[in-house]
PADO-505541 format. One line per field, with one value per residue (C-alpha): residue in one letter; residue number from 1; chain; x, y negated, z. Coordinates in pm, 1 decimal. Layout:
code: A_... .
pos: NUM_... .
unit: A_... .
X: X_... .
Y: Y_... .
Z: Z_... .
REM end
This chain:
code: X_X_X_X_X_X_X_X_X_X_X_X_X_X_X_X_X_X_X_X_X_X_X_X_X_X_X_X_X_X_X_X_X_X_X_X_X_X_X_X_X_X_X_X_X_X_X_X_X_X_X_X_X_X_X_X_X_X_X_X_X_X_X_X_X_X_X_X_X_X_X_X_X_X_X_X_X_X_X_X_X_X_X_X_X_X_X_X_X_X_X_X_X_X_X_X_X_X_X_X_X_X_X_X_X_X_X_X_X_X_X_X_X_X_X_X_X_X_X_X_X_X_X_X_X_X_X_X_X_X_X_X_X_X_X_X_X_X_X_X_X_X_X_X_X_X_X_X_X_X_X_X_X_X_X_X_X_X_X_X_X_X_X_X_X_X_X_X_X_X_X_X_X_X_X_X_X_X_X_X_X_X_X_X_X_X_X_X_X_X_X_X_X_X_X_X_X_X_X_X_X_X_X_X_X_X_X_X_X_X_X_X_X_X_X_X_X_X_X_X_X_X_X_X_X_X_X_X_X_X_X_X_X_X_X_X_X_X_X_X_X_X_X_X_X_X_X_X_X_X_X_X_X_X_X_X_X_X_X_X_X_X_X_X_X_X_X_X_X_X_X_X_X_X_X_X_X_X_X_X_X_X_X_X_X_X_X_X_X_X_X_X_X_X_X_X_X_X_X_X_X_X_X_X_X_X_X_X_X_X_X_X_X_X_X_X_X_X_X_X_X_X_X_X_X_X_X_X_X_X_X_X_X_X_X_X_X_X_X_X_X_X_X_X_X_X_X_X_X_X_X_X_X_X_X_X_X_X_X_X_X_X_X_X_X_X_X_X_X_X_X_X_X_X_X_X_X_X_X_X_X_X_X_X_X_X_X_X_X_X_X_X_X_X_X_X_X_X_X_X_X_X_X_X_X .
pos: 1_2_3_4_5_6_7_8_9_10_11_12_13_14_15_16_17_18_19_20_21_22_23_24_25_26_27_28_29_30_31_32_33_34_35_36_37_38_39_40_41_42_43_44_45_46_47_48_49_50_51_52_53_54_55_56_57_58_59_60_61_62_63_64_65_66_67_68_69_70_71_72_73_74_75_76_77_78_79_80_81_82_83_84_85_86_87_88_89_90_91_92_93_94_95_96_97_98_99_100_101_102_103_104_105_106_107_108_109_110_111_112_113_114_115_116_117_118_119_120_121_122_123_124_125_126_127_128_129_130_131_132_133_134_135_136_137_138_139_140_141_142_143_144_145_146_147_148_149_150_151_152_153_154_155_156_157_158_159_160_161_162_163_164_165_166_167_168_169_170_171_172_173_174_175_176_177_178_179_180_181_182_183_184_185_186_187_188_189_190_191_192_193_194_195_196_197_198_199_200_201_202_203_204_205_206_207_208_209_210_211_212_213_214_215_216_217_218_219_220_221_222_223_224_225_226_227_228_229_230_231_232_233_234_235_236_237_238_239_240_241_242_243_244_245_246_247_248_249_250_251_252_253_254_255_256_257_258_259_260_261_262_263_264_265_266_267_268_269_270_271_272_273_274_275_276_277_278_279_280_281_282_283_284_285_286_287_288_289_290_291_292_293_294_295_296_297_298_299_300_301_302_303_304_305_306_307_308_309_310_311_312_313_314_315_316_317_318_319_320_321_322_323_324_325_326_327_328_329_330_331_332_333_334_335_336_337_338_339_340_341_342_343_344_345_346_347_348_349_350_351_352_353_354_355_356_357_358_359_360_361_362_363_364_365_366_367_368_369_370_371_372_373_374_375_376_377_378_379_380_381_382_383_384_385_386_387_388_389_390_391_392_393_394_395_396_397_398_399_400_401_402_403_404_405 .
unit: A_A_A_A_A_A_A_A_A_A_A_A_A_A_A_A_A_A_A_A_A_A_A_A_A_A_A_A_A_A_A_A_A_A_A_A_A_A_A_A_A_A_A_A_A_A_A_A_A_A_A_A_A_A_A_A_A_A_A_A_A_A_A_A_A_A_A_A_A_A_A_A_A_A_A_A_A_A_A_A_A_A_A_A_A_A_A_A_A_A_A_A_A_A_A_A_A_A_A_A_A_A_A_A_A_A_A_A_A_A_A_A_A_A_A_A_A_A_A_A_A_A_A_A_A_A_A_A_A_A_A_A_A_A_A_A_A_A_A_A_A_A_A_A_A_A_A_A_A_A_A_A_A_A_A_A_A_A_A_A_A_A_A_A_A_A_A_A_A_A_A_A_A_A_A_A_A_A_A_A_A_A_A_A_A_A_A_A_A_A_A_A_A_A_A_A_A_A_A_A_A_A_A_A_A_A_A_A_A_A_A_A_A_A_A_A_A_A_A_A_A_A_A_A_A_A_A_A_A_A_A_A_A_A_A_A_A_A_A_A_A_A_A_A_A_A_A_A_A_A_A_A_A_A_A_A_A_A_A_A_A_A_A_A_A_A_A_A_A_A_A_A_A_A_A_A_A_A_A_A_A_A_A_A_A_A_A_A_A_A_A_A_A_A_A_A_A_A_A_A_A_A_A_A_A_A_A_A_A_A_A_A_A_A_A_A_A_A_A_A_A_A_A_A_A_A_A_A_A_A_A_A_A_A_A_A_A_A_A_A_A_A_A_A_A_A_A_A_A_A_A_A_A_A_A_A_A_A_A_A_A_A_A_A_A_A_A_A_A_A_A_A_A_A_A_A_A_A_A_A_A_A_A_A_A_A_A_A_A_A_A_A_A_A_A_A_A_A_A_A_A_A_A_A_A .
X: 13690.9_13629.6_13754.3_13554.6_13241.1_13123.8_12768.5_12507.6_12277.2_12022.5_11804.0_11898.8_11731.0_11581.0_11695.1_11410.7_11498.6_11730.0_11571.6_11787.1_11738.0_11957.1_11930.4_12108.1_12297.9_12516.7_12829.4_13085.9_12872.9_12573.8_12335.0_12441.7_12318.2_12597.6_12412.0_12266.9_12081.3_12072.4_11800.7_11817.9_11577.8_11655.8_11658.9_11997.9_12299.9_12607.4_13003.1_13244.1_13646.9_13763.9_14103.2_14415.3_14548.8_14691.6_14576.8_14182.1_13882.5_13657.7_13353.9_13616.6_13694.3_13292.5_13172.7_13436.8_13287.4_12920.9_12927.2_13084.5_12783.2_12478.1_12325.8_12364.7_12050.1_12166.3_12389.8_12476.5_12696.9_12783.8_13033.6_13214.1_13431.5_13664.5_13632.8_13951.7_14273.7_14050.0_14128.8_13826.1_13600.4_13583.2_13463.1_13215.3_13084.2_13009.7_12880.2_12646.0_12529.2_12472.1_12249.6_12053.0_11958.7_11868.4_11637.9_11455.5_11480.6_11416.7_11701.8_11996.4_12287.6_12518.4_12278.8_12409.7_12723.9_12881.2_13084.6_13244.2_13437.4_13616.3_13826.3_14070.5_14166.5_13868.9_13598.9_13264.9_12908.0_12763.4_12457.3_12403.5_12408.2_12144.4_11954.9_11886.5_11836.5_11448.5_11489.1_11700.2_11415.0_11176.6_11299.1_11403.2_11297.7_11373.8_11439.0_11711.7_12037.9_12101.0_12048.0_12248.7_12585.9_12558.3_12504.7_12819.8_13033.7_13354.0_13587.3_13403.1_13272.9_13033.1_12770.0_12910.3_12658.6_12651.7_12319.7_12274.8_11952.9_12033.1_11810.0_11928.4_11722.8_11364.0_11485.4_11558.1_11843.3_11932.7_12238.3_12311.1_12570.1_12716.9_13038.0_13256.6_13606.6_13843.9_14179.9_14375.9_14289.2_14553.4_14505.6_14402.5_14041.0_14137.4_14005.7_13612.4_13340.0_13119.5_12831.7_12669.7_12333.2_12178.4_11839.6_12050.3_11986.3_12365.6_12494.6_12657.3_12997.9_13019.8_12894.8_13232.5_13393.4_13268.0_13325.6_13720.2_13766.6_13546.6_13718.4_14078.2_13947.5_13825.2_13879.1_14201.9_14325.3_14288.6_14520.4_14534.6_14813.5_14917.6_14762.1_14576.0_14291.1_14193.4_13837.7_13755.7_13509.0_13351.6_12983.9_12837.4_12457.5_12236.2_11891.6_11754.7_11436.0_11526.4_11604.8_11702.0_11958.9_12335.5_12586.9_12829.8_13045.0_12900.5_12522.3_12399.5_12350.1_12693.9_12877.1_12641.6_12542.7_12975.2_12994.4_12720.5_12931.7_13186.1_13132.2_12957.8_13234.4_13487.1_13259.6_13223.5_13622.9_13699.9_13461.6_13676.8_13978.6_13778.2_13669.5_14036.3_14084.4_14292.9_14288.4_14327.5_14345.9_14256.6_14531.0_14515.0_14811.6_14828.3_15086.6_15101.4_15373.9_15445.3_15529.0_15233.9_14971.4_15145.0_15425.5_15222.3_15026.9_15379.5_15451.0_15172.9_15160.5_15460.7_15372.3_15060.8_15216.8_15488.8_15481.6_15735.7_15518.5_15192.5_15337.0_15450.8_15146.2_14952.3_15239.1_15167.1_15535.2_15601.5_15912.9_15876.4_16272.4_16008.7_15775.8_16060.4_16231.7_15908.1_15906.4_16219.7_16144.0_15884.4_16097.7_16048.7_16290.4_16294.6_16509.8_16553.3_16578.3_16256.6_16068.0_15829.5_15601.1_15341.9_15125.6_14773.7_14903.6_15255.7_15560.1_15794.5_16023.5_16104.1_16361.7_16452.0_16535.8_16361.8_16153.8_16265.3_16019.2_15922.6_15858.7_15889.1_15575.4_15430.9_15423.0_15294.6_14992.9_14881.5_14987.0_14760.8_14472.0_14189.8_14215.4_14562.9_14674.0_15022.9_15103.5_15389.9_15507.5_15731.1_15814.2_15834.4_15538.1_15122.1_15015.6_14814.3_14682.2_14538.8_14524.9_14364.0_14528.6_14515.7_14756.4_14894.2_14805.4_14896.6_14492.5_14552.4_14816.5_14551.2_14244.9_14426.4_14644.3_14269.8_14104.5_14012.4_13896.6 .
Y: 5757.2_6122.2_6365.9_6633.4_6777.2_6620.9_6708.7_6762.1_7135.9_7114.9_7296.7_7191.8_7431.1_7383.3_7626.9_7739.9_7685.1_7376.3_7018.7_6707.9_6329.2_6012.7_5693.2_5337.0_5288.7_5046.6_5201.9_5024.8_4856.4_4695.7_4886.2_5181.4_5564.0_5659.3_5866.4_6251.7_6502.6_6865.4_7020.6_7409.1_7699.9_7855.9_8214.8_8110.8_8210.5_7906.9_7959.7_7669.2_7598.4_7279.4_7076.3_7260.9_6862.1_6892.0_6553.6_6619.9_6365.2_6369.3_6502.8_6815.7_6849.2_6854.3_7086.8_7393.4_7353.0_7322.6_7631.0_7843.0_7770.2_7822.6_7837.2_7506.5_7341.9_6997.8_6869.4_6508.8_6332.7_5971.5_5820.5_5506.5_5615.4_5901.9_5895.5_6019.9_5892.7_5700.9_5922.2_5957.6_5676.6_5807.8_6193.8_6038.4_5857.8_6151.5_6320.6_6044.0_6041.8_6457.0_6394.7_6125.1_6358.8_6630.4_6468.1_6380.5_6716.1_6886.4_7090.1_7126.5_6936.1_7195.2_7264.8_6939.1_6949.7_6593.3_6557.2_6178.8_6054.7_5695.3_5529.6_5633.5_5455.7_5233.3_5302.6_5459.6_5209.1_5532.5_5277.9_5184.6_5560.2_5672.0_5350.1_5546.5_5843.1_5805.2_5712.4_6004.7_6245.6_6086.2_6134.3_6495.9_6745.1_7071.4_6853.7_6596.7_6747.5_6518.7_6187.8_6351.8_6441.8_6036.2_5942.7_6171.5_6004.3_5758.2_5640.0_5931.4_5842.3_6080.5_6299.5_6617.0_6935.3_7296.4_7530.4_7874.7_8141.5_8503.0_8796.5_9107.5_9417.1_9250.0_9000.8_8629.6_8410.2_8053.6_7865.6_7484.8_7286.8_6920.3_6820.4_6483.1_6439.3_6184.2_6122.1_6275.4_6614.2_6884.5_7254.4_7340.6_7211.2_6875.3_6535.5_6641.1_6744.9_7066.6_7201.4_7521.7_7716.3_8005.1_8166.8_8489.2_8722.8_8731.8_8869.8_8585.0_8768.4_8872.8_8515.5_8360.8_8627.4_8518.7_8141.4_8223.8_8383.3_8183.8_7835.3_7990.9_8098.0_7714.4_7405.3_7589.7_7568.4_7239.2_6916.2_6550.3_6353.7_6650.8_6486.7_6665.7_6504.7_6472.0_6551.6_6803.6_7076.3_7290.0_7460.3_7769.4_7818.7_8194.2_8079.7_8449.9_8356.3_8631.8_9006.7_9224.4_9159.2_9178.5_9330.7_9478.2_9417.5_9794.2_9654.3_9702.3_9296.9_9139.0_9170.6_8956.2_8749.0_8662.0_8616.7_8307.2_8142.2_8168.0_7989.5_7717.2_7688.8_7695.2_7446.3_7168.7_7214.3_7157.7_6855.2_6705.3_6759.4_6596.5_6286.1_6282.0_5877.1_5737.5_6069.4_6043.7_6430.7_6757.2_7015.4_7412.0_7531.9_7911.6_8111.9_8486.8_8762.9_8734.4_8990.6_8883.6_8621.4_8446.2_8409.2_8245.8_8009.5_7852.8_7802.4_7684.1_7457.9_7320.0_7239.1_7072.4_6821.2_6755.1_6354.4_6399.8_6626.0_6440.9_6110.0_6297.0_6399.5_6065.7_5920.7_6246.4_6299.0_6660.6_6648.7_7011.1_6984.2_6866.5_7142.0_7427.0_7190.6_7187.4_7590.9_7644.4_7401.5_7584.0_7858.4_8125.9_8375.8_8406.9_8507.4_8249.9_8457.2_8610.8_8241.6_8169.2_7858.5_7744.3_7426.0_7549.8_7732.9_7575.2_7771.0_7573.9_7729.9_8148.6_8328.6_8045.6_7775.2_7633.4_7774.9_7917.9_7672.5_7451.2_7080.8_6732.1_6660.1_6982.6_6949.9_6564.8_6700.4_6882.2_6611.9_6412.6_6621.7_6594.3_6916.3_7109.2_7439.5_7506.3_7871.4_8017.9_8362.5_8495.4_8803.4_8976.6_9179.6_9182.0_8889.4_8613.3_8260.0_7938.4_7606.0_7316.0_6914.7_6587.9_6349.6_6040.0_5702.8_5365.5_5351.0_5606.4_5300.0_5037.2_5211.9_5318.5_5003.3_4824.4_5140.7_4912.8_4597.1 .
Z: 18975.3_18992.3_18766.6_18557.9_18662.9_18970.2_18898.3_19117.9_19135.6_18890.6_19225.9_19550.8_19738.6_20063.6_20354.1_20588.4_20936.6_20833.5_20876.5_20782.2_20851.3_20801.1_20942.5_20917.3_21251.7_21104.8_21275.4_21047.5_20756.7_20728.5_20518.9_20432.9_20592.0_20849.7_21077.7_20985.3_21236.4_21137.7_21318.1_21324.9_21395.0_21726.4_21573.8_21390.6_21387.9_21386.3_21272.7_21328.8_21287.6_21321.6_21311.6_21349.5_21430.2_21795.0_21829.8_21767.9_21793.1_22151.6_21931.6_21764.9_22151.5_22310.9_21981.1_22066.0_22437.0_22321.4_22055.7_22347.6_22583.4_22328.6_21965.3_21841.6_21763.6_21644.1_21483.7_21562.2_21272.6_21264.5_20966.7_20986.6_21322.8_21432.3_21750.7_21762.2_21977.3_22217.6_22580.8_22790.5_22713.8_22376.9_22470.5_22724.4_22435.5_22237.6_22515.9_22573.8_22248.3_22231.4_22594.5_22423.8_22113.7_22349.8_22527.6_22286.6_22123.9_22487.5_22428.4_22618.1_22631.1_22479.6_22238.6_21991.8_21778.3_21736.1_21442.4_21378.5_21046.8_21026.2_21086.5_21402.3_21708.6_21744.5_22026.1_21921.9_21922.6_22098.0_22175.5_21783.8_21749.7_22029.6_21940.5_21595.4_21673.9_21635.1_21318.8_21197.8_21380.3_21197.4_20886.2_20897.2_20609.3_20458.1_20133.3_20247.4_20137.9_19885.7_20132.4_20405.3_20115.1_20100.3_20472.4_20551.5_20308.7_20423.9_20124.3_19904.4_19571.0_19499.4_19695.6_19748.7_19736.5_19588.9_19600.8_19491.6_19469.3_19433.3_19404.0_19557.8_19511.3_19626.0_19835.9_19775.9_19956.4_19943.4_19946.4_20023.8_20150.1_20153.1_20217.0_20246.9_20207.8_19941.0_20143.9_20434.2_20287.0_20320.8_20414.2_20786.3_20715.3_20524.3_20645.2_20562.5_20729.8_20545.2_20636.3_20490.3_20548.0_20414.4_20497.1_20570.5_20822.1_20936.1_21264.3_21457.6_21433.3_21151.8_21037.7_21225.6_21012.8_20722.3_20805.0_20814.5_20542.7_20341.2_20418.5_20349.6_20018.5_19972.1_20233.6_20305.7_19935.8_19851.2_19913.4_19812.5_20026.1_20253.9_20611.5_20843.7_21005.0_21365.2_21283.3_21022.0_21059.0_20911.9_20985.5_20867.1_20944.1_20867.4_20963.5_20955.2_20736.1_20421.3_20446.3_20724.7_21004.1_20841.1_21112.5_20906.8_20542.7_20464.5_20445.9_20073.6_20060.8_20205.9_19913.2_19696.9_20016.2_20030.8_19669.3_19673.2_19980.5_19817.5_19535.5_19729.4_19931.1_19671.6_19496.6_19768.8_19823.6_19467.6_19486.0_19735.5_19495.2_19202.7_19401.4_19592.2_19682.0_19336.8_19185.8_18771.7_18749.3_18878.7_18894.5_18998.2_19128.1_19063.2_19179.2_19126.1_19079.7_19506.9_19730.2_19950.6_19942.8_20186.9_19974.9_19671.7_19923.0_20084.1_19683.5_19604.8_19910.3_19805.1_19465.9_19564.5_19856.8_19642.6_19545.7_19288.0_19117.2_19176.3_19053.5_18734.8_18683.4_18705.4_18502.0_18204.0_18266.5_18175.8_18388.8_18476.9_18711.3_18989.0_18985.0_18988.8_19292.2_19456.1_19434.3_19508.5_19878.1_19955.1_20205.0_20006.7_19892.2_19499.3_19257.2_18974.2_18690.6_18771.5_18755.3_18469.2_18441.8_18275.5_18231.7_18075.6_17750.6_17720.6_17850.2_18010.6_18221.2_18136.3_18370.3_18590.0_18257.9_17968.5_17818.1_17398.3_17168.2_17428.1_17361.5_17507.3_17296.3_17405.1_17789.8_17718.1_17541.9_17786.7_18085.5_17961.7_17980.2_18319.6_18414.8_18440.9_18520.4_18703.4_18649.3_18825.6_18806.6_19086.7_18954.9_19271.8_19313.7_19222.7_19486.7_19361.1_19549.7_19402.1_19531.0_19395.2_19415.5_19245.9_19079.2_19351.0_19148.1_19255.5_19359.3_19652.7_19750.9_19709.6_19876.0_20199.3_20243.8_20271.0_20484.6_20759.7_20558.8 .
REM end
């Protein structure tokens, strides 16, 4: 079950220039949504990064060719399969399936984005996929956020989507974005697939730019098992329907424009987190005190993969030896005496030892809250970096040990 609030936007607002449709292709199951089209306005601009997993899907593979040729158009997302670790046969699959959609589209080849979640290792239907297709063009509208969160969805509990409306000076923007995502999640995009617009008027790159540094402020902070996927990605659309054209971080409206990502961004990510596959708790891992932010991210990277710490967590074990081992594994240089840490309000650790009034009963309490705070202090410098993880129950065990049931 997910933890905290996994509510949806009261608004979801529609994007202008972004179309969505879903379809029942019956890739894996029966009758359930599993295939999505995004259409998108040609005037837009399109930002993608994708798996840093050496051993990416066929459709990871055919998108970084595709968004070199043109301005994506489509995008062409199937759930149920990977894709992934199946050679040849498995990227002419996806291609066939991106030729089928642009025919029908008139649009050129490169002009469609696959994306595939699943399971891995097992060949594509590309035929129940273009047989569908139809359907999913049919059903395309401005308003269909919400149905495509659930289409894109694999072990995930809950739909996943943020939205946001800013006024800046006399101009509105729009945010949306969905996102899927419960296991295999660990920094370097995560097992999930995210996919962002804004009616924007953003310079193509500056809007790859943006798309970095956005997911390492977000999918690249978050981690539930510590596995990298074959197939994440992540898409970043500026449809260029509000405001003037956005070249630089100097125009009067980039700052607010950022701001609004980011907290969509940071919100889908932390939805991941929340619905994470067994996951009793969310915890924040916050690190600060480094000598650089690459420092407190190794730190708290360590924390957060740590299944000593996660277990002690789902068990409300306050057995805070594993959090200062998991720091002091993470291959960073620290002076003990300099340590302090924290969970929520309770000290537990000053100067490299136990904390002076600390409690058994104390660090329990707060164990057995939802929603936890790790605070570590390096003492080394001003640096500060968050990530955000979940507790390892004996449910993760149970859900991936029947993955493929």
């Amino acid at each position: 079950m997910a933890v905290g609030d996994i509510s949806l936007p009261t608004t979801i607002h529609p994007i202008s220039g972004v179309r969505l449709g879903v379809a029942k292709a019956h890739i894996r199951y029966a009758d359930r949504h599993d295939l999505t089209i995004i259409e998108i306005d040609k005037n837009a601009a399109v930002a993608a990064i994708t798996t840093q997993n050496q051993f990416c899907a066929a459709p990871v593979q055919l998108l970084r060719k595709h968004i070199q040729q043109s301005s994506p158009r489509y995008l062409l997302i199937n759930t149920g399969n990977a894709n992934a670790a199946t050679g040849d046969d498995g990227y002419q699959r996806a291609l066939a399936t991106c030729q089928a959609l642009a025919e029908r589209a008139s649009v050129a080849v490169s002009d469609v984005l696959p994306y595939s979640t699943g399971v891995i290792g097992e060949t594509l239907p590309s035929e129940k996929i273009i047989a569908h297709l139809d359907t999913a063009l049919a059903d395309l509208a401005e308003s269909h956020w919400l149905q495509a969160a659930h289409a894109i969805c694999t072990t995930d509990t809950i739909a996943k989507v943020a939205s946001e409306r800013i006024l800046v000076g006399d101009t509105v923007y729009h945010f949306t974005g969905i996102s899927k995502g419960a296991g295999m999640i660990r920094p370097n995009m995560a097992t999930m697939l995210g996919f962002v617009a804004t009616d924007a008027n953003i310079a193509p790159q500056l809007l790859n730019t943006m798309l970095k540094r956005l997911a390492d402020e977000s999918f690249n902070r978050i981690s539930i098992d510590g596995d990298t996927s074959t197939n994440d990605c992540c898409t970043l659309i500026a449809t260029a329907q509000s405001g003037t054209i956005i070249n630089d971080e100097n125009h009067p409206h980039y700052q607010p424009i950022y701001e609004a990502l980011r907290r969509v961004f940071v919100r889908l990510a932390t939805l991941i987190v929340r619905d994470g596959e067994g996951a009793s708790k969310f915890i924040t891992v916050k690190v600060t005190g480094g000598a650089d932010t690459q420092q407190c991210a190794d730190v708290a990277y360590s924390v957060a993969h740590s299944p000593l710490v996660k277990t002690a967590f789902f068990a409300s074990d306050p057995n805070w030896g594993r959090i200062l081992a998991a720091v002091g594994n993470a291959g960073v240089a620290l002076q003990q005496s300099r340590v302090d840490v924290w969970l929520d309000e309770v000290a537990i650790c000053q100067r490299g030892g136990l904390a002076v009034g600390y409690s058994e009963q104390a660090g329990a309490e707060v164990m057995r809250r939802p929603e936890i705070t790790i605070h570590i202090n390096l003492g080394q410098g001003e640096a500060t970096d968050t990530v955000y993880t979940c507790d390892l129950s004996y449910d993760y065990v149970k859900i991936n040990a029947d993955y493929r049931s």
